[in-house]
C-alpha positions as CSV (number, residue, x, y, z in Angstrom):
1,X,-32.1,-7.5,-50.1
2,X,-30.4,-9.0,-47.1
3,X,-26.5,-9.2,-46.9
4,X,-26.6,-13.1,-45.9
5,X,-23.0,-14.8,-45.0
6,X,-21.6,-16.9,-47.9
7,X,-22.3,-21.1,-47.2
8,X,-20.0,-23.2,-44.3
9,X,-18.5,-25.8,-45.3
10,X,-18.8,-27.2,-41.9
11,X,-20.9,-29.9,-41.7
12,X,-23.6,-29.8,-38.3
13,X,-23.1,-32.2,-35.9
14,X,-24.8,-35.1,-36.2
15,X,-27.9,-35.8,-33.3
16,X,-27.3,-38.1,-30.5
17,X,-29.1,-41.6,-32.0
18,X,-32.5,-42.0,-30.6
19,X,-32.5,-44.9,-28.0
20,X,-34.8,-47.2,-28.1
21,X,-36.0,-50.3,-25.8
22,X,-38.8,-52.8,-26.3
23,X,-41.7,-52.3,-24.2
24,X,-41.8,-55.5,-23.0
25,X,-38.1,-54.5,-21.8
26,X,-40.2,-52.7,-19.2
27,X,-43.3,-54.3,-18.6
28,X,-42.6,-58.1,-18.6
29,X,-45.3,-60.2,-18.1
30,X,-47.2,-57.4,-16.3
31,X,-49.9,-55.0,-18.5
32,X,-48.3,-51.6,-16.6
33,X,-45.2,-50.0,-14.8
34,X,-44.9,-47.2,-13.3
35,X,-41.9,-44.3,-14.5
36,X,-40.9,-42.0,-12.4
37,X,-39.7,-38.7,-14.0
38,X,-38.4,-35.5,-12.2
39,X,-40.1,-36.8,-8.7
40,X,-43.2,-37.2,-10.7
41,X,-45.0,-41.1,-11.4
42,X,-46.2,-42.1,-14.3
43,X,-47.7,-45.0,-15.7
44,X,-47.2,-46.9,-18.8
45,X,-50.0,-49.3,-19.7
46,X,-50.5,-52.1,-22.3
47,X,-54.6,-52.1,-23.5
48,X,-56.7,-55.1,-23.8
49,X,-56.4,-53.9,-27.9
50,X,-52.2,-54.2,-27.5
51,X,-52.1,-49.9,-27.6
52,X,-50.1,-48.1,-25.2
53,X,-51.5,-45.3,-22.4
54,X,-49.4,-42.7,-20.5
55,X,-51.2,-41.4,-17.5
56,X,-49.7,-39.4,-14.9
């Protein structure tokens, strides 16, 4: 049997609230954009069927 500590009463800190931005925030009128991330591009693309692709 393990000697575990008794309960905190502390509560965890609660996460950081997930932003979150409407595609068409990003792509407009266009069907792709292209996101640059750490000096890397990437490209965010709407499909004929309204899906979304992530290509690097």
């Amino acid at each position: 049997m393990q000697n575990l500590p008794p309960p905190s009463d502390a509560v965890a800190p609660k996460p950081a609230a997930v932003r979150e931005i409407d595609v068409m925030t990003l792509i407009g009128n266009a069907r792709e954009v292209v996101l640059l991330h750490r000096g890397e591009r990437y490209r965010l693309r709407v499909t004929a069927n309204g899906k979304l692709i992530l290509t690097k």
